[in-house]
C-alpha positions as CSV (number, residue, x, y, z in Angstrom):
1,X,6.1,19.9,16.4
2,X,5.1,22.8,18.2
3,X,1.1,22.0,19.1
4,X,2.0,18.7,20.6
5,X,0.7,19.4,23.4
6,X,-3.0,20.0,22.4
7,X,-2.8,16.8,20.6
8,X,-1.8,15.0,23.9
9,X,-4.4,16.2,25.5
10,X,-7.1,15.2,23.0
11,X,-5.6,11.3,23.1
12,X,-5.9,11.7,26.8
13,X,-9.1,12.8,26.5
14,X,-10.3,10.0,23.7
15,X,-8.8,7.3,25.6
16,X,-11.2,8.1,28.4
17,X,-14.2,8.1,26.1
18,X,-13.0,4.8,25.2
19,X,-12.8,3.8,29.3
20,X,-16.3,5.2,29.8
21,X,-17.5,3.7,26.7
22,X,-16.3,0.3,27.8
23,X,-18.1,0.8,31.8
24,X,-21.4,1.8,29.6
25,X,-20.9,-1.7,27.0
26,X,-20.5,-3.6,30.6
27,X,-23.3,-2.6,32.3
28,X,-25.4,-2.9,29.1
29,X,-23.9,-6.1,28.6
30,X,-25.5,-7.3,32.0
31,X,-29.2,-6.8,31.0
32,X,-31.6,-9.0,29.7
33,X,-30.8,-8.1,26.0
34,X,-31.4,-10.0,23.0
35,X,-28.4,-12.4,21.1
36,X,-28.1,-10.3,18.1
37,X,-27.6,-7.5,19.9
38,X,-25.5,-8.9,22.9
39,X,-23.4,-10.4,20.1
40,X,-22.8,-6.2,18.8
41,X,-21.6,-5.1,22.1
42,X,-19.4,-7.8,23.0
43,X,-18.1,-6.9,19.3
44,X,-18.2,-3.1,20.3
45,X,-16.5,-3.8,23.3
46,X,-13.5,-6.2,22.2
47,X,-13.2,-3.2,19.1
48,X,-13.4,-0.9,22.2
49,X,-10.3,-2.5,24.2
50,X,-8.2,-2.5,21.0
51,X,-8.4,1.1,20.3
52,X,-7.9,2.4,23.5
53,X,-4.7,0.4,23.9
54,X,-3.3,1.7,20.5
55,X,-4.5,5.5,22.0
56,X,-2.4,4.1,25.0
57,X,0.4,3.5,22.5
58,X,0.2,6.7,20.8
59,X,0.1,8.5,23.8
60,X,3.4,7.0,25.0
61,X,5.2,8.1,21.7
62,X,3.8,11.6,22.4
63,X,4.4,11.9,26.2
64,X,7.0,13.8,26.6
65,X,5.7,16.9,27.5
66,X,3.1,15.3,30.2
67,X,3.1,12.8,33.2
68,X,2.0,9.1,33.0
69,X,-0.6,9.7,35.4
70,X,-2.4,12.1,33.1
71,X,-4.3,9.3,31.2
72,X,-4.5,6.8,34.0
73,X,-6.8,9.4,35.7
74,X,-10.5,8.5,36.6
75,X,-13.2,10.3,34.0
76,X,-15.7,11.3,36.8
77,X,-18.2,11.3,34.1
78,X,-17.9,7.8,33.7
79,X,-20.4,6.6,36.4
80,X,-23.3,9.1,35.3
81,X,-23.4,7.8,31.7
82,X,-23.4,4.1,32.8
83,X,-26.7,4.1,35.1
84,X,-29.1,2.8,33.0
85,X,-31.6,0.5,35.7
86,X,-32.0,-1.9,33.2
87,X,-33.1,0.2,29.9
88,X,-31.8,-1.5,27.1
89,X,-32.9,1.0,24.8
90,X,-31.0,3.8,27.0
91,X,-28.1,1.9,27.3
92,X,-27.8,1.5,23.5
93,X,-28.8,5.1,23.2
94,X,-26.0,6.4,25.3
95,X,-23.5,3.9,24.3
96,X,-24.3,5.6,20.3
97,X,-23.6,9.2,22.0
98,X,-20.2,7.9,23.5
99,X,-19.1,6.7,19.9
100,X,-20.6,9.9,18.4
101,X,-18.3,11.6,20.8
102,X,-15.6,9.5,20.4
103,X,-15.7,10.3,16.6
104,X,-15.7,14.1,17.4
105,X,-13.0,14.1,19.8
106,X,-11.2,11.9,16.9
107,X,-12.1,14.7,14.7
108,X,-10.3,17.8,16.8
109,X,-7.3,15.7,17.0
110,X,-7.0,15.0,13.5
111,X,-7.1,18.4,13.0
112,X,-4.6,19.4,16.0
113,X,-2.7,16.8,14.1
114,X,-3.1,18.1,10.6
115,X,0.4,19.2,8.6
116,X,2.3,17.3,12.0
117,X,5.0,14.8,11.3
118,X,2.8,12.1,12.7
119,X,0.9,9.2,11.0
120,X,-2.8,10.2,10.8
121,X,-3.5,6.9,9.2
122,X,-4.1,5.3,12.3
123,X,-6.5,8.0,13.4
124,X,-8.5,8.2,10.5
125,X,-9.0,4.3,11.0
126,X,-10.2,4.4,14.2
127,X,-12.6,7.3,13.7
128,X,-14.1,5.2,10.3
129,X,-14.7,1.9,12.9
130,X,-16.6,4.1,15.6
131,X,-18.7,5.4,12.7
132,X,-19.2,1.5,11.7
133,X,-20.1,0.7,15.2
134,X,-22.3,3.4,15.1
135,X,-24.4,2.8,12.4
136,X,-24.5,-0.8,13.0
137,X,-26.1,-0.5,16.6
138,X,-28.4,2.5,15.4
139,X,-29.5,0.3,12.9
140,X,-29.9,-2.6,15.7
141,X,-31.9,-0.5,17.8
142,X,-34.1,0.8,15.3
143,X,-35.2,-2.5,14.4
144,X,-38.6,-4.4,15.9
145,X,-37.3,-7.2,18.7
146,X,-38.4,-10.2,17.7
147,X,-41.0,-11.9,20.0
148,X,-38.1,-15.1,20.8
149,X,-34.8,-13.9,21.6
150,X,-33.9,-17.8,22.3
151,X,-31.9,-18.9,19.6
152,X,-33.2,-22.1,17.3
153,X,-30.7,-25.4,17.5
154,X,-31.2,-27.9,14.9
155,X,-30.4,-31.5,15.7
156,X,-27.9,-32.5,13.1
157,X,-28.2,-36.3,12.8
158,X,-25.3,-38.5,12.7
C-alpha cells in the first residue's frame, strides 16, 4: 500500500478528536445539566472511549512507518475547546462541532483508504455512530428544558 502513510496520519489525527472530544463530554459532564441529557453524554462518552481504542487498534496494525509516540502526543487544541464556564448550551454546541469534525476527518480517511487492502467496514461504522450522536444531541439541545429536571419516583407498594 503505497499511501499508508497519509492514512496513519489521519487515525492519528481522529484519535485526538476523540481525546479532545472526551475532555469536552467531561467538563460538560460536570455542570448542572439536566438527566436526559446527562444520560446522552455519559452515552456519548462511553461510545467515545470505545472508538478511540479501536482507532488505537487500527493504528497499531498500520504503524509501521511511524513512532508510538506519534498518537500519544498532547492535541494543544484540546484545552481551548473544553472552557465552557458553565454554558451548557456551549458545551453541547462544541461537543456537536468535535463530532462533526470527527465525521470529516473519518471522511478523508476513508477516502486515503479507498481501493487499499484494508477493511473500511470498521470506518464506515464509526463515522455512521458520530452522525447518530450527532443528531441525537442536536435534537437534545434543540428541545425546551423542562421546568423540573428532578426525576419523578413512584412508590411501588409491596
Amino acid at each position: 500500500m503505497e499511501n499508508v502513510k497519509p492514512i496513519v496520519q489521519q487515525v492519528i489525527k481522529i484519535w485526538r478528536l476523540h481525546k479532545t472530544l472526551q475532555l469536552t463530554l467531561t467538563m460538560a459532564m460536570r455542570q448542572e445539566i439536566p438527566f436526559r441529557l446527562r444520560k446522552l453524554l455519559s452515552r456519548d462518552y462511553m461510545v467515545c472511549s470505545l472508538l478511540k481504542k479501536e482507532m488505537a487498534n487500527f493504528y497499531d496494525a498500520l504503524k509501521c512507518c511511524m513512532q508510538d509516540a506519534c498518537i500519544m502526543r498532547p492535541d494543544t487544541k484540546a484545552t481551548m475547546v473544553v472552557d465552557v464556564k458553565g454554558n451548557v448550551e456551549l458545551a453541547v454546541g462544541k461537543i456537536v462541532h468535535v463530532h462533526r469534525q470527527v465525521i470529516t476527518e473519518y471522511e478523508i480517511l476513508l477516502g486515503l483508504a479507498e481501493g487499499s487492502n484494508l477493511n473500511l467496514s470498521l470506518l464506515r461504522q464509526h463515522r455512521k455512530q458520530m452522525a447518530r450522536m450527532t443528531d441525537d444531541l442536536s435534537a437534545q439541545s434543540n428541545e425546551p428544558a423542562p421546568e423540573d429536571h428532578r426525576q419523578t419516583y413512584i412508590p411501588v407498594e409491596h
